[in-house]
C-alpha positions in Angstrom: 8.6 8.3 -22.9 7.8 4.5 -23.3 4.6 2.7 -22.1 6.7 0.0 -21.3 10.1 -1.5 -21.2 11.4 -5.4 -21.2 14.4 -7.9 -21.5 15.3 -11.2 -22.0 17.6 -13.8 -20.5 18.5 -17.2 -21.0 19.0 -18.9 -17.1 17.9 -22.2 -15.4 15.0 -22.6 -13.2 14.2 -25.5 -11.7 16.3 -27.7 -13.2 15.5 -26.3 -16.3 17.1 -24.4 -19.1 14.4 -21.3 -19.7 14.3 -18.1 -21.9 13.4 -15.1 -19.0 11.4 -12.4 -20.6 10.8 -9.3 -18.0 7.8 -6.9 -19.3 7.8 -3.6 -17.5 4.6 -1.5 -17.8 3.9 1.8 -17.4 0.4 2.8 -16.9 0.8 6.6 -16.4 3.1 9.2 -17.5 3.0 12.9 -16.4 5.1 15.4 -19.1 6.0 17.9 -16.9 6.5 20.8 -19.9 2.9 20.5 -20.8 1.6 19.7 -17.4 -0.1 16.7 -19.2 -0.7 13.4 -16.9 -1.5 10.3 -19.1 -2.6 7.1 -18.6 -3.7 4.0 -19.8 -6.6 2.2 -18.9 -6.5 -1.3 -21.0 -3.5 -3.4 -22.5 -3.2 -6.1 -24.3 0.7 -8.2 -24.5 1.4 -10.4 -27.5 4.2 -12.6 -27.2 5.5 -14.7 -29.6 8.3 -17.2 -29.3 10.5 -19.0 -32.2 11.5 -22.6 -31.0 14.9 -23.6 -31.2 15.6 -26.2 -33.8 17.6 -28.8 -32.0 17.9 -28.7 -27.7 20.5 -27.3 -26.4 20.7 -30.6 -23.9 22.3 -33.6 -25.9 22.8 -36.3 -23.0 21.7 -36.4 -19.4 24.9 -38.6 -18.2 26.1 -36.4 -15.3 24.4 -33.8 -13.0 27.7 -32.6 -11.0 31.1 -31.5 -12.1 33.6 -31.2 -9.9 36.5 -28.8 -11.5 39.7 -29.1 -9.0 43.7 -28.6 -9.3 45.7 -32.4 -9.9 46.6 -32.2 -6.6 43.4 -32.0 -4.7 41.8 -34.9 -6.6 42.1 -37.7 -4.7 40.9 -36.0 -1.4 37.8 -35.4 -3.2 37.0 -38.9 -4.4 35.2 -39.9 -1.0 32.8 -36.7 -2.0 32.5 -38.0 -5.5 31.3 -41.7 -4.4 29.3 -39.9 -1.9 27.2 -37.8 -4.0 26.7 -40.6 -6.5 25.4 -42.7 -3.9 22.7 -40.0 -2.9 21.9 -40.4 -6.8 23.7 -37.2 -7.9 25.8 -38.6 -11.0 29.1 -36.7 -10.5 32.1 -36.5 -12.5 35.3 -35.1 -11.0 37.5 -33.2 -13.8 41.0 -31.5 -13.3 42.0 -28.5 -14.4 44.9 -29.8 -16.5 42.3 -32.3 -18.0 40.5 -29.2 -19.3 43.7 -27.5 -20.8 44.8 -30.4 -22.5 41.4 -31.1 -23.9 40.5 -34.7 -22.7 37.3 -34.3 -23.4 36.3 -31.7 -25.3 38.2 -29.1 -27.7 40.1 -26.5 -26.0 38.8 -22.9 -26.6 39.7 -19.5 -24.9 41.9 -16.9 -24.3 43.1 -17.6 -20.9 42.5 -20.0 -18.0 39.4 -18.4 -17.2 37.7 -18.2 -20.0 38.7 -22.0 -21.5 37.2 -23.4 -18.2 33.4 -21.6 -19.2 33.9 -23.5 -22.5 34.5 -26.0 -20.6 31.4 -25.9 -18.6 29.3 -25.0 -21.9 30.5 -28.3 -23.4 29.5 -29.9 -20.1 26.3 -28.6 -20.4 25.3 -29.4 -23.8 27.1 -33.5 -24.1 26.8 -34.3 -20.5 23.7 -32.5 -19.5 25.4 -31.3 -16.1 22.9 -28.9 -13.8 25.5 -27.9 -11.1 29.5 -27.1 -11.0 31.6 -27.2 -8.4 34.6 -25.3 -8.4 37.4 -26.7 -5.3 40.5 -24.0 -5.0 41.1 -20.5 -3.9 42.0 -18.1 -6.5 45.5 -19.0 -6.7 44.9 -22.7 -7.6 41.4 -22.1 -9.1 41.1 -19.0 -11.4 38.1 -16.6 -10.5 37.2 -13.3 -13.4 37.6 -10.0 -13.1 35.1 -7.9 -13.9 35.8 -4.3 -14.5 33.5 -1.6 -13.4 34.0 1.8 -13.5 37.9 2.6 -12.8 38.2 -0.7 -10.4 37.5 -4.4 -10.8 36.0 -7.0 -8.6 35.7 -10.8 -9.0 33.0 -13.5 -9.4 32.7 -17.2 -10.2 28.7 -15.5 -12.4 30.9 -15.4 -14.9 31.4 -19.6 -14.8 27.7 -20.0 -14.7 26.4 -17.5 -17.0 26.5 -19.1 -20.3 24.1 -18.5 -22.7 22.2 -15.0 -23.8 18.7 -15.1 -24.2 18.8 -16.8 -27.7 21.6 -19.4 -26.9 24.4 -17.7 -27.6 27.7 -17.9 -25.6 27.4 -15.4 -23.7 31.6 -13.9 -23.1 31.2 -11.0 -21.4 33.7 -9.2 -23.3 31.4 -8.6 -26.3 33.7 -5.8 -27.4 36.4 -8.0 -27.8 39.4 -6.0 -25.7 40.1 -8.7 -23.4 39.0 -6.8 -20.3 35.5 -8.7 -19.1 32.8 -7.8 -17.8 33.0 -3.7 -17.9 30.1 -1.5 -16.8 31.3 2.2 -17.7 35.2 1.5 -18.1 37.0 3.3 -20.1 33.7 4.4 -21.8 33.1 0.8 -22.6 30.3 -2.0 -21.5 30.1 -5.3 -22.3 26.8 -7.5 -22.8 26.0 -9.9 -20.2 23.2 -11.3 -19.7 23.9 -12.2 -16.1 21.2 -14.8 -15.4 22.9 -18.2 -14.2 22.9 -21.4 -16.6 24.3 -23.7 -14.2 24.0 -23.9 -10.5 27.8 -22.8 -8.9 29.3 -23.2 -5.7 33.1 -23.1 -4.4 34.8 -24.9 -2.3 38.3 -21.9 -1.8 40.4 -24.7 -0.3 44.3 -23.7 -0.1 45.8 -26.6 1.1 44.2 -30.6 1.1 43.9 -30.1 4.7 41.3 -27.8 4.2 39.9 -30.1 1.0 39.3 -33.4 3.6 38.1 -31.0 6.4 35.4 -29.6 3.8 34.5 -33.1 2.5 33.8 -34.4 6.1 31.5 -31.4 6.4 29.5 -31.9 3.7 29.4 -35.9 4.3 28.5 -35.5 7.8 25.8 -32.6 7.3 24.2 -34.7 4.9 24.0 -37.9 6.3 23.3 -36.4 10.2 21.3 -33.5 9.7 17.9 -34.6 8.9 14.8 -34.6 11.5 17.7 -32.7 13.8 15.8 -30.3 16.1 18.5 -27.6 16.3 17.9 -27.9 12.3 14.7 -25.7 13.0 16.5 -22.8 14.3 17.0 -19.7 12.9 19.4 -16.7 14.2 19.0 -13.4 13.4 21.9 -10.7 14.0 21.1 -7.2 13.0 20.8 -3.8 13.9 21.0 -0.1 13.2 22.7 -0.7 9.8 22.5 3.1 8.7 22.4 5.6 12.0 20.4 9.0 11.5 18.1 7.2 8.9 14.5 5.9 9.5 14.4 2.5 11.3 16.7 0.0 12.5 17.4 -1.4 8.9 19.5 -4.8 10.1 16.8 -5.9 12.0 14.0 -5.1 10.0 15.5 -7.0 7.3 15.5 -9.7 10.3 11.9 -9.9 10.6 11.2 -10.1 7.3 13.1 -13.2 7.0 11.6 -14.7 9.9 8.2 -13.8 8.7 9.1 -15.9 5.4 10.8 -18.4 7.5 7.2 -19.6 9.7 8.5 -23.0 10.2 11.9 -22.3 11.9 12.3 -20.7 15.1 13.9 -17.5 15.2 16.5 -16.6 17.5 16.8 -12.5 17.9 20.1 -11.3 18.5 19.4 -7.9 17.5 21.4 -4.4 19.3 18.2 -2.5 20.3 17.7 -5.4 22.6 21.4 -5.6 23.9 22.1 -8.9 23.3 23.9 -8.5 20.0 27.4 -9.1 21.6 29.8 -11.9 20.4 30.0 -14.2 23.3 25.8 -14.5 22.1 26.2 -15.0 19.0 29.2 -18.1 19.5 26.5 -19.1 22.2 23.5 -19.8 20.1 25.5 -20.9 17.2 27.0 -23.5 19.1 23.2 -24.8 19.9 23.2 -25.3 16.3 21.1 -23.6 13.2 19.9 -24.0 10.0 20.2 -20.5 8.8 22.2 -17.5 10.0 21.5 -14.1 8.4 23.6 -11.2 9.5 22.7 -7.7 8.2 24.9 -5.1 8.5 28.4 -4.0 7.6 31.1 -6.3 6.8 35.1 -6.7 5.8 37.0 -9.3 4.6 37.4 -10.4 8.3 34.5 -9.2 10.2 30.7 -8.4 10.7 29.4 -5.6 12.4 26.5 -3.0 12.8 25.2 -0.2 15.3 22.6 0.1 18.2 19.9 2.2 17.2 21.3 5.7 16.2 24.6 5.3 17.6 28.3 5.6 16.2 29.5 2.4 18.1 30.2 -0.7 16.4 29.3 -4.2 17.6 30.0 -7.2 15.5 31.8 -10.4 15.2 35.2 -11.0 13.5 37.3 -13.8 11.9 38.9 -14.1 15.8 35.6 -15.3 17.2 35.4 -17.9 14.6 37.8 -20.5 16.3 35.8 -20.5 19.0 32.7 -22.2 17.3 32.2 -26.0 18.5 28.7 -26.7 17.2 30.3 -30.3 15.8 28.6 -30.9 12.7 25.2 -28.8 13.8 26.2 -26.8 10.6 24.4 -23.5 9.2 23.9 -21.8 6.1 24.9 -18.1 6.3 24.1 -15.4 4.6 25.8 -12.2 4.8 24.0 -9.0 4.0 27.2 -7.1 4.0 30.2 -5.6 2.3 32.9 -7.9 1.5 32.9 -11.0 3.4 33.8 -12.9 1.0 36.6 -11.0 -0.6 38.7 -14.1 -1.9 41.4 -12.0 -3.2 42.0 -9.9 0.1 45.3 -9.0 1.1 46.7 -7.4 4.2 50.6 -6.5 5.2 51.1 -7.8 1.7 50.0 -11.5 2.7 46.9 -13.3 1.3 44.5 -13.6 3.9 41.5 -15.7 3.4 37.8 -14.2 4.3 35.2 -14.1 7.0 33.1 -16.0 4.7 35.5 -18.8 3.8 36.7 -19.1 7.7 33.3 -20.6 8.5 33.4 -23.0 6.5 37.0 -24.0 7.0 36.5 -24.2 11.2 37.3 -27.7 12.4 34.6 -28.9 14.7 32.0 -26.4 13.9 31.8 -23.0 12.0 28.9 -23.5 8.8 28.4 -26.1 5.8 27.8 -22.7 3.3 28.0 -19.1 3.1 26.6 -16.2 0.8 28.9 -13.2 0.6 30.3 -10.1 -1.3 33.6 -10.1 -2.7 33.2 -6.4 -3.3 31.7 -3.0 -1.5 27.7 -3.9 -1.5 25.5 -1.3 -1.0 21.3 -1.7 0.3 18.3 0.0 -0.1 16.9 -2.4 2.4 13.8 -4.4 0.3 14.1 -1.9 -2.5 17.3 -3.1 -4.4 21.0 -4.5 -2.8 22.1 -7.0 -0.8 19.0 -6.5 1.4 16.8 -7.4 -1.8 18.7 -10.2 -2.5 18.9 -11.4 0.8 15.4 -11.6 1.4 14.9 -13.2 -1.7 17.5 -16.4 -1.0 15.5 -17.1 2.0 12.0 -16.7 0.1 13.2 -19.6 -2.1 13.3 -22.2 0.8 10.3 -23.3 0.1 11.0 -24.4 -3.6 14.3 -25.1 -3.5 16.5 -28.2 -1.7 20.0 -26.6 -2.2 21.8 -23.4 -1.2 23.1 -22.9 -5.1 19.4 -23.2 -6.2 17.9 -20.9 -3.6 20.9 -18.0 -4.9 20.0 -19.0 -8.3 15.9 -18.0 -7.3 17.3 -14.8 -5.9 19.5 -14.0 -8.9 16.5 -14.3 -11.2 13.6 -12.7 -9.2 16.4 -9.7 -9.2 17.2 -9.4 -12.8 13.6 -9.9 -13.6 12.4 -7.3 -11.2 15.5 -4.8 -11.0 17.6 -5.3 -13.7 19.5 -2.0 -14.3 21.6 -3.3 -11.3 24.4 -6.1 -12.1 27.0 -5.3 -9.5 25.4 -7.1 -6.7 24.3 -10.4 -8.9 27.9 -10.7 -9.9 29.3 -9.6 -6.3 27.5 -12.0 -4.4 28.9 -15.9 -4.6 28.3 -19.0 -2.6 31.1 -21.1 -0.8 30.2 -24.1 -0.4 28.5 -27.7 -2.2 26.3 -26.3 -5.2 24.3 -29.6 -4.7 24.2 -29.7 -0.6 20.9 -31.0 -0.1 19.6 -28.4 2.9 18.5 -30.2 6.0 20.4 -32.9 5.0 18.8 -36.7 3.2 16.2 -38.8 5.0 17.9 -42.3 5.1 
């Protein structure tokens, strides 16, 4: 019955800590039981805005934190003189550091939640912009968030800090000690979703995997620049939803490449039969700057249909060793279900994800990947994965790292479709928050 709707959020944007306000307006209204149509033909929006009385920012003395177990510290300090080289001030902090309270008063409940104090006191005394968190979930703690009569994880919770007036934001607002619940057990908790720091992770079981990362990371950005396989861009889609109208996958292809003019796209779609997994090891190996898959995904594969079809083609975790495109690294995003599940189990074993195998591949594989850790669902450019999707790639153009351009996505979708918070928490990044894309010019 309202002309109009809105919200607010406290996020970052460029760099910046902002206040979001989203104005929804409604210029016509039919009322259906007195066959009435109404509308509105001029409006006028007054905004007004109290201050706050001191900044939230006290000190601008580091930009990254790096939060890792004891053990994995010392094959991170090559990363850590690396980025503050590159002029990145970086402080690497432990996780037993935080519980002890070295620097800064231990709050919270559990792990969890005393490592977001953590990162609020980070905020506001060191001025920090970006955290990186180096662990998988048994080693580094990850939320649950509880939605309807499940849970799923996300590392939002770590970076959304602050409600739209500067309040700690705890997600468990009804104080039960169960976070982050939409419709569970009749509860819901506030959250205000929108990111306060730029995140990333690093889900690194052994320091094998730590110094394999690092080298990665090192390499991409020191080698990547002016690169002419940088410019490419592969697309891998196809009919996502059989019986419906259109090949979804691929339309959601073109729509990147349209917002992608300056890279060359590389079509591996199935209504042109070359969607097969030999192709797509083939032309990553050439090297690319972005890879977007659209379709359906697991914890350990990819995979879509030809045009109105039952069969399934795709690419799974087994194809993955097979990757030897050196450090010709891309960024991948995954507009699918699951794919980074990083608490996935199978025969009772802890198996880590697609998303996470890229990453991990000696010799090849990709520098970062977007994923679910949970079921996502599309409705292609109208809300989803496909929305958010779209919208990581549209934020190329403004932004110079892969946590930035999420970040960009993140708020465009709270702004524009709010009512939705499963797939802003669902979807996380693996990999270096502050990896510049396209690597530095030297």
């Amino acid at each position: 019955n309202s002309w109009y709707s809105y919200k607010t959020g406290g996020g970052i944007d460029n760099g910046e800590h902002v206040t979001f306000l989203s104005i929804h307006f409604y210029p016509v209204k039919y009322l259906p039981e007195e066959n009435i149509l109404q509308f509105v033909q001029h409006v006028e929006i007054k905004v007004t805005y109290e201050e706050p009385s001191q900044p939230l920012v006290n000190n601008k003395e580091y930009q990254l934190v790096i939060i890792t177990p004891s053990r994995f510290a010392k094959s991170l300090q090559s990363l850590v003189d690396h980025k503050n080289e590159h002029g990145i001030a970086t402080k690497l902090v432990t996780l037993d550091e935080i519980y002890e309270g070295k620097y800064f008063v231990v709050e919270g409940r559990d792990d969890a939640e005393k490592i977001k104090y953590f990162i609020k006191n980070a905020i506001e005394q060191w001025g920090i912009s970006y955290i990186m968190l180096v662990g998988d979930i048994d080693k580094m703690p990850i939320r649950k968030t509880w939605f309807w009569d499940g849970y799923f994880i996300t590392d939002l919770y770590y970076a959304d800090i602050y409600d739209a007036n500067g309040n700690f934001c705890s997600w468990d607002s009804n104080g039960n000690g169960y976070f982050g619940e939409y419709l569970h057990d009749g509860e819901t908790d506030f959250m205000d979703l929108y990111p306060d720091v730029y995140i990333g992770r690093l889900a690194c079981e052994n320091v094998f995997q730590v110094k394999t990362v690092v080298n990665k990371i090192i390499k991409y950005e020191e080698k990547t620049y002016g690169a002419e396989w940088f410019n490419r861009l592969i697309l891998c889609g196809g009919d996502t939803f059989p019986g419906s109208n259109g090949i979804e996958g691929e339309y959601m292809n073109r729509l990147v490449a349209e917002n992608m003019s300056d890279f060359t796209p590389v079509k591996l779609w199935a209504s042109e039969g070359n969607l097969t997994p030999w192709n797509i090891l083939l032309e990553i190996n050439k090297g690319a700057g972005f890879v977007h898959f659209s379709g359906h995904g697991s914890p350990i594969s990819w995979a879509t249909h030809p045009p109105n079809s039952k069969e399934w083609i795709g690419f799974n975790a087994f194809h993955i060793p097979c990757l030897i495109n050196g450090y010709k690294l891309p960024i991948i995003f995954l507009d699918a279900c699951s794919t980074a599940e990083l608490d996935f189990e199978l025969a009772g074993r802890d198996i880590q994800c697609f998303a996470w195998d890229f990453i991990k591949k000696i010799g090849g594989g990709a520098i970062a990947t977007i994923g679910s850790t949970r079921v996502a669902y599309s409705l292609v450019t109208r809300g989803g994965a496909g929305y958010l999707g779209l919208h990581f790639f549209l934020a190329y153009d403004e932004c110079s790292t892969p946590a930035e351009m999420l970040v960009k996505a993140q708020n465009d979708y709270l702004n524009n479709l709010w009512k939705d918070g499963l797939t802003i928490e669902e979807f996380i990044l693996l990999g270096d928050p502050t990896l510049r894309v396209g690597g530095y010019h030297e």
